[in-house]
MARDRENNU-955279 format. One record per residue (C-alpha): x, y, z; residue in three letters. Coordinates in steps of 0.05 Angstrom, whole numbers. Example, Ala and Ser with C-alpha at 12.3 -4.5 7.8 and 13.67 -1.06 7.14 Angstrom:
% residues 2
- 246|-90|156|Ala
- 273|-21|143|Ser
END
This chain:
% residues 248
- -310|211|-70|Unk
- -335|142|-52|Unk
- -358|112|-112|Unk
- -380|48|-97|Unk
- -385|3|-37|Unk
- -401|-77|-32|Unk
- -404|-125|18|Unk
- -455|-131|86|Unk
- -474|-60|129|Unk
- -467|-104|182|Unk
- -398|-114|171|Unk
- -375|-47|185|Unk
- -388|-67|261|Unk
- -344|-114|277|Unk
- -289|-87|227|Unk
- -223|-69|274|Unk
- -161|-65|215|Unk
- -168|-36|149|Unk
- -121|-43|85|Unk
- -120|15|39|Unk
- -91|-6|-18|Unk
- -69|48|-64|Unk
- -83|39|-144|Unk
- -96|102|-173|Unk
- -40|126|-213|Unk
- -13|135|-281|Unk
- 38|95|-285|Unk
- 82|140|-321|Unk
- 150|114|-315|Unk
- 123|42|-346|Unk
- 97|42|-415|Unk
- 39|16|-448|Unk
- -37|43|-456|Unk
- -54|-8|-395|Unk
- -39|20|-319|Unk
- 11|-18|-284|Unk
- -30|-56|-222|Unk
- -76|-71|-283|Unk
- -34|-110|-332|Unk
- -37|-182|-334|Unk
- 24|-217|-293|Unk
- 30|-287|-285|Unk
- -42|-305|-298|Unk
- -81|-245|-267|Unk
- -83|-172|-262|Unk
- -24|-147|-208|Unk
- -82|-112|-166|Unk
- -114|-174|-153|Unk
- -55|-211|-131|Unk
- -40|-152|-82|Unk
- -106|-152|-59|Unk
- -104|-229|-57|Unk
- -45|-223|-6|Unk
- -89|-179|41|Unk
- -154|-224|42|Unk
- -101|-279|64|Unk
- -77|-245|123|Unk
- -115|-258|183|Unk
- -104|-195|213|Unk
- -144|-148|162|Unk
- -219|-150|157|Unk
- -233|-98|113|Unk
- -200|-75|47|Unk
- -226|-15|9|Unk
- -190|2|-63|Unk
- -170|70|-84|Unk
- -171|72|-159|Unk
- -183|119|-221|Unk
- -240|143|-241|Unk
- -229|119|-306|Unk
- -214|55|-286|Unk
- -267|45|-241|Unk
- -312|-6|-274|Unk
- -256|-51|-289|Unk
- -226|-57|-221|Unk
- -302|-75|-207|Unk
- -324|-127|-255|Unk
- -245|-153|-269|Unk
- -218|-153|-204|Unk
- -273|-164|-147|Unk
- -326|-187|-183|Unk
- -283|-231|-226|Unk
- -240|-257|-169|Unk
- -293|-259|-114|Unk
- -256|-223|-64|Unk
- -294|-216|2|Unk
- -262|-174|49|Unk
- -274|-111|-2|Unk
- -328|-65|29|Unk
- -317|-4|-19|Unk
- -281|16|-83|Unk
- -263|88|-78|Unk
- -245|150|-129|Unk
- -174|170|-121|Unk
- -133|239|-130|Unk
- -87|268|-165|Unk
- -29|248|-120|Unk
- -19|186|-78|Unk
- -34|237|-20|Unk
- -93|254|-36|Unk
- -110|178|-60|Unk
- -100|154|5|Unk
- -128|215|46|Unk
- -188|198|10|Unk
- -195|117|31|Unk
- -180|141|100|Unk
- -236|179|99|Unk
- -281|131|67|Unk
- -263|81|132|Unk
- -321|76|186|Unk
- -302|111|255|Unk
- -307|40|282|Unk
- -243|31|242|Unk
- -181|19|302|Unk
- -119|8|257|Unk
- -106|32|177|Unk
- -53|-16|140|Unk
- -30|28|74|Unk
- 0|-12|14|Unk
- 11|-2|-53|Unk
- -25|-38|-113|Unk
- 44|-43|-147|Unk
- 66|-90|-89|Unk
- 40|-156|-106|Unk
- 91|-195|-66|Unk
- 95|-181|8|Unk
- 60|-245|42|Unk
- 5|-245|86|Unk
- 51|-275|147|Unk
- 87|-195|142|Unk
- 27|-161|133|Unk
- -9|-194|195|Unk
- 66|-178|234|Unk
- 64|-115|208|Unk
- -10|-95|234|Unk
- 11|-143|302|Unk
- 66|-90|315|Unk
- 24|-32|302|Unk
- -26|-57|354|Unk
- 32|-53|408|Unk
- 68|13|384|Unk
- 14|52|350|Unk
- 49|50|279|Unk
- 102|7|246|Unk
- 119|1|168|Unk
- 158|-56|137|Unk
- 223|-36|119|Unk
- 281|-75|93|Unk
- 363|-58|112|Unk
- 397|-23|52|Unk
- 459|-59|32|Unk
- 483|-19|-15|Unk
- 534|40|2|Unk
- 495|116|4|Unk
- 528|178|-23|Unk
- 510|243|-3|Unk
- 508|284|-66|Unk
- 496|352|-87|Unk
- 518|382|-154|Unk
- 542|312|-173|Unk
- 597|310|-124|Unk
- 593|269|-61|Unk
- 592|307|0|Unk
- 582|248|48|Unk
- 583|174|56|Unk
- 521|148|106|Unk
- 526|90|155|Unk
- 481|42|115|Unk
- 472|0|183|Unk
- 424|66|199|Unk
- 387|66|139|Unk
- 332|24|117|Unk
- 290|28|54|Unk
- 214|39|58|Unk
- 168|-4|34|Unk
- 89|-15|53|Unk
- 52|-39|82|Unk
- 49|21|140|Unk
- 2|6|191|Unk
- -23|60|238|Unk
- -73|75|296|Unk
- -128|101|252|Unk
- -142|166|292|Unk
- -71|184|296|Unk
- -59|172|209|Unk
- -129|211|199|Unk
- -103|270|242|Unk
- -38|279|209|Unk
- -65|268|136|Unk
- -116|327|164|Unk
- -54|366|184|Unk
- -18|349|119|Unk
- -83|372|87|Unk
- -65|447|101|Unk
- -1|455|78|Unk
- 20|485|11|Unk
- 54|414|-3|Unk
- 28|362|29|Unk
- 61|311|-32|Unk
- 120|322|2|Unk
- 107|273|45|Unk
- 142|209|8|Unk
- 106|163|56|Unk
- 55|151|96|Unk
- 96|141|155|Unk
- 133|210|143|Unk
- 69|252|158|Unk
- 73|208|233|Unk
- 134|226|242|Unk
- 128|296|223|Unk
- 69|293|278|Unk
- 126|276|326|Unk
- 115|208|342|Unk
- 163|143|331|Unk
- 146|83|283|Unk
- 169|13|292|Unk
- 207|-27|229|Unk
- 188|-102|218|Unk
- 238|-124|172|Unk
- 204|-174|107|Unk
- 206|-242|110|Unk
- 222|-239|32|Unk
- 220|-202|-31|Unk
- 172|-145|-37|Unk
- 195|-101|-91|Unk
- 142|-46|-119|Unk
- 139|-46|-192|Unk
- 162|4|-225|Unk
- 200|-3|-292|Unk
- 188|-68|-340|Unk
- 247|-93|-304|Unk
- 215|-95|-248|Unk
- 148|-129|-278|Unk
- 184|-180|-316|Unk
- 228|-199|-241|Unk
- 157|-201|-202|Unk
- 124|-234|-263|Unk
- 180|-291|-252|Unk
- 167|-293|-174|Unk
- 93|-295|-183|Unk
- 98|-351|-241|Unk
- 151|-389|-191|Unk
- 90|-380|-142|Unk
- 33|-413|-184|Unk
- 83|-469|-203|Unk
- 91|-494|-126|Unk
- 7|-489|-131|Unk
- -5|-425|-89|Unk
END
């Protein structure tokens, strides 16, 4: 499962907050013979400008990488190696679902591990300021995802028709990171891990709250839009681009 680790032994003993940060899929809904969190945007791959957000934030010490087999010597040599990050301890295999991609970094994580922050590789934008408020708020409530107010109006639909309009002030759109007390995120992905359909689970925080216990919402600071459609890459490519041209 683990298929290659870097960085100091020593390390794993004063490690408290781990990122998992979740690169192992197909990217089907975005063409091209290149994954996604691999393609070049604004200058660099999108994985390493995710990961580059989480070796900013003061708040995470380690970071292990769930990718592809197939793509694991790139995401070696081109991404760490090329971009010297140093808070990257281990580079593991992933699934065949994001479940079982992240199940699988949780497990890599030393039992010294205290708190798990879950993001996606597709998320190159969130800052380290929300990330480090994110895992700040975990630390006090035991888990707590960022989240961002819809603004839109919601439809209930079935069939086509609308059966029901929601009051948007209660709903609030996902987004990651998801911070959790590691013991209580290991348990439930170990729960989730005997059921028929564990991919059910559209989040991270989902399988908490399916455990019965209550997450806290930080609400971003600014954009952090997960890229999924060339739309998408070409509005983060912009952002990014925007980024490098004030000299971040």
């Amino acid at each position: 499962m683990v298929a290659s680790s870097v960085g100091h032994p020593l390390y794993y003993n004063v490690m408290k907050t781990a990122a998992v940060i979740v690169a192992a899929g197909k990217s089907s809904r975005l063409e091209g013979a290149v994954p996604k969190q691999f393609r070049e945007i604004a200058g660099r791959p999108m994985l390493a400008w995710t990961i580059r957000r989480f070796e900013a934030a003061e708040k995470i010490d380690q970071i292990v990488v769930v990718v592809a087999e197939e793509n694991l010597l790139y995401a070696s040599e081109h991404i760490v190696d090329r971009y010297g990050f140093d808070k990257i301890t281990k580079i593991v295999i992933g699934g065949d679902s994001r479940f079982e991609s992240v199940y699988r970094g949780i497990k890599s994580l030393p039992l010294s591990t205290r708190f798990v922050a879950i993001h996606d590789g597709a998320r190159p934008l969130v800052t380290p300021d929300d990330i480090d408020r994110v895992v700040s708020t975990a630390q006090q409530e035991g888990a707590a995802i960022l989240a961002a107010p819809i603004s839109d109006t919601v439809k209930r639909v079935q069939d086509g028709f609308i059966l029901a309009t929601l009051d948007r002030t209660l709903l609030y759109g996902a987004q990651t990171p998801q911070v959790f007390q590691y013991d209580l995120i290991k348990a439930a992905y170990e729960r989730g891990a005997t059921e028929n359909n564990p991919d059910r689970y559209t989040d991270d925080a989902a399988l908490i709250e399916a455990a019965g216990f209550k997450v806290k919402v930080v609400e971003p600071t600014g954009p952090n839009l997960k890229v999924t459609t060339q739309t998408d890459f070409d509005i983060v490519g912009s952002l990014l681009m925007r980024e490098s041209d004030d000299g971040d």
